[in-house]
C-alpha angles and dihedrals in degrees: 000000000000091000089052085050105048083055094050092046087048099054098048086063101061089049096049094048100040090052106038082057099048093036095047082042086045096047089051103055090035109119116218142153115257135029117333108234119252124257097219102054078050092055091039085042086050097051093047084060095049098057093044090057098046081058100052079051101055086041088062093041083053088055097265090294123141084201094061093033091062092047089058096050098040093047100036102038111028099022082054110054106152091054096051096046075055085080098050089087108053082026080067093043102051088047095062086041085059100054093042085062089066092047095043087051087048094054101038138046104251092258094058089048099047098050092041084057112056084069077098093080079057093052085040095061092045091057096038084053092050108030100038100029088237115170117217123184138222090281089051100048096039087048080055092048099049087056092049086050084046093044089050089048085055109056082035099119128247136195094249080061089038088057084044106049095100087052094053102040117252096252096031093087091043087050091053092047094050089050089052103053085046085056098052091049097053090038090055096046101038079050094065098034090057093044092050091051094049087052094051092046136058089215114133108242081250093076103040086055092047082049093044092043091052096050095041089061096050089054094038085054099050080050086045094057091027099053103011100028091114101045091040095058088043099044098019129244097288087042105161102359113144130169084286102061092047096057083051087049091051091043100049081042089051095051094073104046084040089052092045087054097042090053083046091047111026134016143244102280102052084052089055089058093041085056085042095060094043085051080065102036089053100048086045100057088034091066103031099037112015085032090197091121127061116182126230126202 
């Protein structure tokens, strides 16, 4: 069963992360006619989902028992504030990494993304180093230094982007590129942070992602009326969503709960491989069906 299970786990994540790529790339760069939606009422709306379905999760762990389910809530979320307050930081973290997602696919065709990245996992090793004292060997470091060779390769530019450079806008690709990085850096860092406070607590993952989600509203909203506050009042709040960007809210809403079973079911190097293959699939579908990427030697 748990081997059933950590494969199950594993292929869902490559699903989830190969389409909520292509589909957030692909809603964009979509033209209709009307307002776009905005990116920061999607990340606020995902991370409404996400704590409504860590509920229903923790629901079903209590024995399907609102009784129990309230318990749990009450005892592990308000009697502990301090360790919910805990989860506002990388709760903050993983909110602006959310909304430079949106910027980095709007800048940058969906194969680029994907391998730049992946320097996260980069950003991921020198925190896990410094904040929680890890140790990694040659192998390790000279696995690190050969992404950081394929990342460069990959923003190296070439003469189709050359030819290209008046239909993406010349700073468009440089703007991606910056979000991207951004991203890397808080992921990294929220990665660690998260990971040091599971291993000091007892607290289901649940619960941290019930903790995280809640947090994670609160700041998307203050970028929502600090950012979006005109538009909002003018279009309303679901301005421009469409079947499309739903299916991009319930993705984005589906990565963490899919990455937290993966780390209970599986382990770090099959994940590896699972980002690996969407890395592929990705590059794949971006160049046959989106046909935004063409691959140079």
């Amino acid at each position: 069963m748990s081997a059933n299970l950590k494969y199950l786990s594993l292929g869902i994540l490559v699903f989830q992360t190969t389409s909520l790529v292509l589909t957030m790339r692909y809603s964009r760069t979509l033209k209709e006619e009307g307002p776009r939606y905005l990116s920061s009422t999607a990340v606020v709306v995902a991370e409404l989902l996400k704590i409504m379905a860590c509920i229903l999760l923790v629901y079903k762990d209590s024995k399907c028992s609102l009784r129990a389910l309230n318990r749990i809530l009450h005892d592990e979320i308000l009697n502990k504030p301090m360790e919910t307050l805990k989860l506002a930081i990388p709760s903050g973290i993983y909110t602006l990494q959310n909304n430079l997602l949106y910027v980095a696919l709007s800048n940058l065709d969906a194969a680029t993304y994907q391998v730049t990245y992946q320097l996260k996992i980069l950003t991921t090793a020198l925190f896990s180093v410094s904040m929680l004292s890890k140790k990694l060997s040659v192998y390790q470091w000279l696995s690190l230094v050969i992404l950081m060779t394929g990342v460069a390769f990959v923003q190296w530019p070439s003469d189709s982007q050359e030819l290209n450079s008046k239909e993406l806008s010349a700073g468009s690709q440089f703007v991606g590129l910056m979000a991207v990085l951004t991203a890397c850096f808080s992921s990294g860092f929220a990665g660690v942070y998260f990971e040091k406070i599971l291993k000091e607590t007892k607290q289901s993952v649940w619960i941290r992602n019930i903790q995280l989600g809640f947090f994670g509203s609160i700041f998307g909203l203050m970028g929502v009326y600090v950012y979006d506050g005109e538009l909002v009042s003018k279009n309303g709040f679901f301005q421009g969503y469409n079947r499309l960007t739903w299916i991009v809210v319930v993705l984005q809403a589906l990565g963490g709960l899919v990455i937290a079973a993966v780390i209970k079911y599986a382990d770090n190097i099959l994940k590896g491989f699972a980002t690996s293959l969407s890395i592929i699939l990705s590059t794949l579908i971006s160049y046959f069906w989106l046909q935004d990427f063409v691959p140079t030697r």
